[in-house]
C-alpha positions in Angstrom: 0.0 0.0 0.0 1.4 3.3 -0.9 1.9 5.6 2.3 0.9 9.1 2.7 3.4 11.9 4.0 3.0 13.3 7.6 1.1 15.9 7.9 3.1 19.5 8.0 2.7 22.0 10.5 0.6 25.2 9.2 3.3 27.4 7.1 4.1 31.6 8.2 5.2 34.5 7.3 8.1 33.2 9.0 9.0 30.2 6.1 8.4 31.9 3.2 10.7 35.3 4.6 13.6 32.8 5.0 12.5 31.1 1.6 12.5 34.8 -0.2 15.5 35.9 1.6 13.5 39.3 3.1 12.3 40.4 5.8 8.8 39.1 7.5 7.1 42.7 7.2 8.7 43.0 3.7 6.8 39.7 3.4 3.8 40.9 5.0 3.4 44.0 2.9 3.8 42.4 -0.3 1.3 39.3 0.5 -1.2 42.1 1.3 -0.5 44.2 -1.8 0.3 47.0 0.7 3.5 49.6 1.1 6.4 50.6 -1.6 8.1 46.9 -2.4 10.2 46.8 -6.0 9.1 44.8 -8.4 12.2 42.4 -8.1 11.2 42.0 -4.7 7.8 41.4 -5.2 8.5 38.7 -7.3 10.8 37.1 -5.7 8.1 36.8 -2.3 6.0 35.6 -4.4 7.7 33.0 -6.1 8.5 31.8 -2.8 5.0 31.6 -1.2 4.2 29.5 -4.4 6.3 27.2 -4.0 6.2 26.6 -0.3 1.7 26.8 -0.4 1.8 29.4 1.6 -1.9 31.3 1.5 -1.9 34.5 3.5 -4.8 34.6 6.3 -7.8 36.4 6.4 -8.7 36.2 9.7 -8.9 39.0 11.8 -5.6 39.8 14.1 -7.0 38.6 17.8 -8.5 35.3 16.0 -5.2 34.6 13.2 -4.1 31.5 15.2 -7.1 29.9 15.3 -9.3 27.9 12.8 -13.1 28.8 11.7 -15.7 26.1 12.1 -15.5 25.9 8.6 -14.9 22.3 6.4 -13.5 23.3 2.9 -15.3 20.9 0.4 -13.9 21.0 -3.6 -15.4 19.1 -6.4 -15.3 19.7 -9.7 -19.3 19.9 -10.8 -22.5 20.5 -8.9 -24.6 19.4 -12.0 -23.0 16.1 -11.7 -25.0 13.6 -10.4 -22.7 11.7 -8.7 -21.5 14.6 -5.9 -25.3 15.3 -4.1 -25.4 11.9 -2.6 -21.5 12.9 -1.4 -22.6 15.8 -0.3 -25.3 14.4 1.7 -23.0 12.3 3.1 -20.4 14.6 4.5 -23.4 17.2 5.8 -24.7 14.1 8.0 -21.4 13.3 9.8 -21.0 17.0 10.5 -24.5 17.9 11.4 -23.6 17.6 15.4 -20.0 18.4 14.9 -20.3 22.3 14.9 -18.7 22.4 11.7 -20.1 23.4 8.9 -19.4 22.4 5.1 -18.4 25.0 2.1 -18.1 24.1 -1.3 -15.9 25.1 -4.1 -16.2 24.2 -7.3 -13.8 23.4 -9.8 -15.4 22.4 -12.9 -13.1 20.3 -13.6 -10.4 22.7 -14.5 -6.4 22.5 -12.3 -6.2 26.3 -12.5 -9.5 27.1 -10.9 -9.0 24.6 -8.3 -5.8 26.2 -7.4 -7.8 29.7 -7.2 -10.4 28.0 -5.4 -7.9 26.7 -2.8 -6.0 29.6 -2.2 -9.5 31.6 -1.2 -10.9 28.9 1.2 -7.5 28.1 2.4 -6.7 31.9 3.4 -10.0 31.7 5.9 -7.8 28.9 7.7 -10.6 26.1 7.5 -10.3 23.1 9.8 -10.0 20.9 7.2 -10.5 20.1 3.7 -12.5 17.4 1.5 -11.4 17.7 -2.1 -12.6 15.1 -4.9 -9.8 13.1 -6.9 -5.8 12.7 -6.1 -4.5 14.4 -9.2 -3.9 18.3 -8.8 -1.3 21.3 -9.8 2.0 21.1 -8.2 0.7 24.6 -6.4 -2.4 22.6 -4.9 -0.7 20.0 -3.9 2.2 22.6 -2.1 -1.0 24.6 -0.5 -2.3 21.7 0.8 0.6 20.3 2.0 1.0 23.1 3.8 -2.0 24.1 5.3 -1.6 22.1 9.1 -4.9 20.3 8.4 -7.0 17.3 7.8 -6.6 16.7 4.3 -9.3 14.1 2.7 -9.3 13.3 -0.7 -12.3 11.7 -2.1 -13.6 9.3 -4.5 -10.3 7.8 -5.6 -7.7 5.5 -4.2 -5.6 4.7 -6.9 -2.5 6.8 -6.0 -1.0 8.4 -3.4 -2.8 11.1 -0.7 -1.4 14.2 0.2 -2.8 13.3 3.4 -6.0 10.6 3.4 -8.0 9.1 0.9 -11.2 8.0 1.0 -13.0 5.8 -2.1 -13.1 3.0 -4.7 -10.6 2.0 -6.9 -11.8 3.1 -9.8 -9.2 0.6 -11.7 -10.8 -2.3 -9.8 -14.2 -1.0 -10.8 -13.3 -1.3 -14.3 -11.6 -5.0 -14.6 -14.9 -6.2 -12.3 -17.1 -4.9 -14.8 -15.0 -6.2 -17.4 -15.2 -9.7 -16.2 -19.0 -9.4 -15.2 -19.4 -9.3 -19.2 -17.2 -11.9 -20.2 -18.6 -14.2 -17.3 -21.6 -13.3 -19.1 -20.2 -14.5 -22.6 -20.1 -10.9 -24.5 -17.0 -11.0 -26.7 -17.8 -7.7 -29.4 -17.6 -4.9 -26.7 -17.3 -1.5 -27.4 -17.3 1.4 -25.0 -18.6 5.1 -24.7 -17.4 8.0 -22.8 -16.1 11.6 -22.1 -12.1 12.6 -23.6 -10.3 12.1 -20.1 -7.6 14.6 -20.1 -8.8 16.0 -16.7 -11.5 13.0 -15.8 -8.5 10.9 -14.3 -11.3 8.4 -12.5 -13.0 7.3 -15.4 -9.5 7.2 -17.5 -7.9 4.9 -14.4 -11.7 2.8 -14.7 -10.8 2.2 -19.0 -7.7 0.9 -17.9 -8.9 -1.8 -15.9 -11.6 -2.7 -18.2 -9.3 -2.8 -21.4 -6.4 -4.9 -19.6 -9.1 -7.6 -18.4 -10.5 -7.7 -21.4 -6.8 -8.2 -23.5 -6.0 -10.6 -20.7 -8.7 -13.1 -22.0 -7.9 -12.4 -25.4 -10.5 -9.8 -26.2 -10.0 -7.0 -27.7 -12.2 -3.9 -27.4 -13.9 -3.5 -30.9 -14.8 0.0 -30.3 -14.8 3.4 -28.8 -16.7 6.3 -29.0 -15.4 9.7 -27.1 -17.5 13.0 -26.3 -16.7 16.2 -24.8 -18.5 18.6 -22.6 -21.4 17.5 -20.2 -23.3 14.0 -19.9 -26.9 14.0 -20.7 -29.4 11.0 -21.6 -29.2 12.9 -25.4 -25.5 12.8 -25.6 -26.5 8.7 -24.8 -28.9 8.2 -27.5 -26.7 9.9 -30.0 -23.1 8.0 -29.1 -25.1 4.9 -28.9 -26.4 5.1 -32.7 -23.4 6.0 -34.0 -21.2 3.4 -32.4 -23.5 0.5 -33.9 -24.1 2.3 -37.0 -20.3 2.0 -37.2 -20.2 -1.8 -35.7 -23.3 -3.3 -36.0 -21.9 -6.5 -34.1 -21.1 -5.0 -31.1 -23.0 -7.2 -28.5 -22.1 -5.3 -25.6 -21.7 -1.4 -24.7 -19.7 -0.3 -21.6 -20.5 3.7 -21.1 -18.6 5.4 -18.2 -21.4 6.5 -16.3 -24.8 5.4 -15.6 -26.4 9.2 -17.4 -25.6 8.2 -21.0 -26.1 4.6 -19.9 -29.6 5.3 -19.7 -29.8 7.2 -23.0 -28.4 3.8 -24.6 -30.8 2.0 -23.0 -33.7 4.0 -23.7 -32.3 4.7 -27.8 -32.2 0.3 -28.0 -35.8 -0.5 -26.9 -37.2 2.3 -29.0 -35.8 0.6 -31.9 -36.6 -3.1 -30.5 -33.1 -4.3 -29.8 -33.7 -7.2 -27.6 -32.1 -6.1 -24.5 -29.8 -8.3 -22.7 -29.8 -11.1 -25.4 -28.5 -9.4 -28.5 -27.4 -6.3 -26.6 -26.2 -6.2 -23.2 -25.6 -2.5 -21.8 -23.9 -1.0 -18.5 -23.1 2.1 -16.8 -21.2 3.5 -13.6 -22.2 5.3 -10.5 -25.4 3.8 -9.4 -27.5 7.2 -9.5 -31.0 7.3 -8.4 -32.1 8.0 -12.3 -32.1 4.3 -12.8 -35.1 3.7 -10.7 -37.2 5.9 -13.1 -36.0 3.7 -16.5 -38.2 0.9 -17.7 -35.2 -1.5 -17.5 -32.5 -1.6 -15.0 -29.7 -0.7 -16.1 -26.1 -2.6 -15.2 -24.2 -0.3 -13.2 -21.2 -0.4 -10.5 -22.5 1.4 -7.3 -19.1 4.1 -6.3 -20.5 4.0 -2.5 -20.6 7.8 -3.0 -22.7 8.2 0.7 -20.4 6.1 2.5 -17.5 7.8 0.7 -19.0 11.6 1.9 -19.4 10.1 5.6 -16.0 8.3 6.0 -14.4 11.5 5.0 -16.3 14.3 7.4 -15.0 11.6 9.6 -11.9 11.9 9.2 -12.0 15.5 9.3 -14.2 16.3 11.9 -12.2 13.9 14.1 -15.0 11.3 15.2 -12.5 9.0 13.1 -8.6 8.6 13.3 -6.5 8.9 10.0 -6.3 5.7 8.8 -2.7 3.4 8.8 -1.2 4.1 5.8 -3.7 6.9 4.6 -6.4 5.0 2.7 -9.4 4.1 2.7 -10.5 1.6 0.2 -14.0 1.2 -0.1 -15.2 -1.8 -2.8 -17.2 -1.0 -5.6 -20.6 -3.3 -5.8 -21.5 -4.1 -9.2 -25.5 -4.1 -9.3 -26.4 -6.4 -12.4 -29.9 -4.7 -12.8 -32.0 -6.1 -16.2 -29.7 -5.6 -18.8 -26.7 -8.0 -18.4 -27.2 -11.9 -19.1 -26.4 -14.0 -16.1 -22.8 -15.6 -16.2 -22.7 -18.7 -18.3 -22.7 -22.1 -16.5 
């Protein structure tokens, strides 16, 4: 198991002054866009607080050493349908804490999580949820630096800055993968977002492709999208994927929202659904109970995942040995895989 580093004491005016090579109030002033300081200076302070994560403090003088009842939360999309039931989650475990839960978001993008960061961290939260384990070399130093709880969510393939708390998404993806060979699919093709930033459903690919090579089959297809998820994005991926292979027998989408816009494009055209087409999505969202099948889906514990971490932050629960917490993935068969053969 990869190990987590030990959590830093909070950073001060103090580290980056010896970092810049200037004086603290030199340090001060700059930080707080205040006094005569040349621009060679300036730059160099700066340079120097970015490096180190340091984030200047917002707190009024009589309260600057102390922490706000305040739990930073980052994720990168509140239209997603996956972070609500995280949400929920953490707002549960803190509900009698005294601590209360602010959210950033990110959409997605490394420099406005940095931006977002650098805000919530100058209000010297007592600690911070953030969703994935990939970020900016300038997160990861704020973070490092910020003498806090540290949870990162959602993902535990990789290495925390200070906990993790979530599925491995690579596990998800070679359990699915073997759920439809068990099932005897061989002609599989798969739909779903460009994954530049989406590291999760990039790691889940991987696991799914290398089971599949591993029993000698290759994936016949792939069909890629960019921007948001949406039952039409579904319905149009999935007609042009089989216009291009018609054989296709079974179709993999990375998450359940285009899942169900598959699902719902194959029995308007009569596709016998699992026999000559078996379907599945990712996330277990609440939207399948509405569809007139259920679809095949891998539930991400996204609840448990929100509660484990205010947890850990709020202190109920200790960090974890080692820094992770690996919750497993639960693959839900719903209506629309065959059962495994014999």
């Amino acid at each position: 198991m990869t190990l987590s580093r030990p959590r830093r004491r909070p950073l001060t005016l103090r580290d980056v002054s010896l970092a810049s090579g200037v004086s603290e109030m030199t340090v001060s002033r700059v930080l707080r866009n205040r006094g005569d300081v040349s621009a060679a200076t300036r730059e160099k302070v700066l340079n120097a607080a970015r490096a180190l994560g340091y984030v200047p403090n917002k707190i009024a003088g009589g309260l600057a050493s102390q922490r706000v009842n305040l739990v930073a939360v980052v994720i990168p999309s509140l239209s997603n349908l996956v972070f609500p039931d995280v949400l929920g989650g953490i707002s549960a475990e803190l509900d009698d804490t005294g601590l209360q839960p602010v959210i950033g978001v990110t959409n997605y993008g490394p420099a406005r999580e940095e931006a977002v960061l650098y805000d919530m961290l100058s209000w010297r939260p007592t600690g911070v949820i953030l969703a994935g384990l990939e970020h900016s070399r300038a997160s990861r130093a704020m973070l490092e630096g910020a003498g806090v709880p540290v949870v990162e969510i959602m993902d535990v393939d990789g290495t925390p800055i200070d906990t993790a708390v979530g599925i491995s998404h690579d596990r998800a993806g070679a359990e699915m993968a073997g759920q439809i060979l068990a099932a005897g699919y061989r002609r599989i093709g798969f739909i779903g977002t460009h994954m530049p930033e989406d590291h999760r459903a990039r790691k889940r690919l991987a696991g799914f492709e290398r089971t599949l090579e591993a029993a000698g089959v290759p994936l016949v297809a792939r069909e890629y999208y960019q921007g948001g998820s949406s039952l039409a994005k579904g319905r149009e991926l999935t007609e042009r994927i089989l216009a291009r292979e018609p054989e296709l027998d079974f179709l993999y989408y990375s998450n359940d929202l285009i899942g169900a816009g598959g699902l719902i494009w194959a029995r308007e055209r009569g596709i016998d659904i699992p026999g000559r087409l078996g379907l599945a999505g990712f996330n277990g969202v609440d939207l399948l109970d509405g569809l007139p099948m259920r679809l095949a889906t891998t539930d991400a514990r996204r609840l448990d995942i929100g509660r484990r971490a205010a947890r850990i932050v709020s202190g109920k629960d200790p960090r974890p040995e080692g820094g992770i917490v690996a919750l497993s993935p639960t693959f839900l068969p719903g209506d629309t895989i065959r059962p495994a053969k014999g």
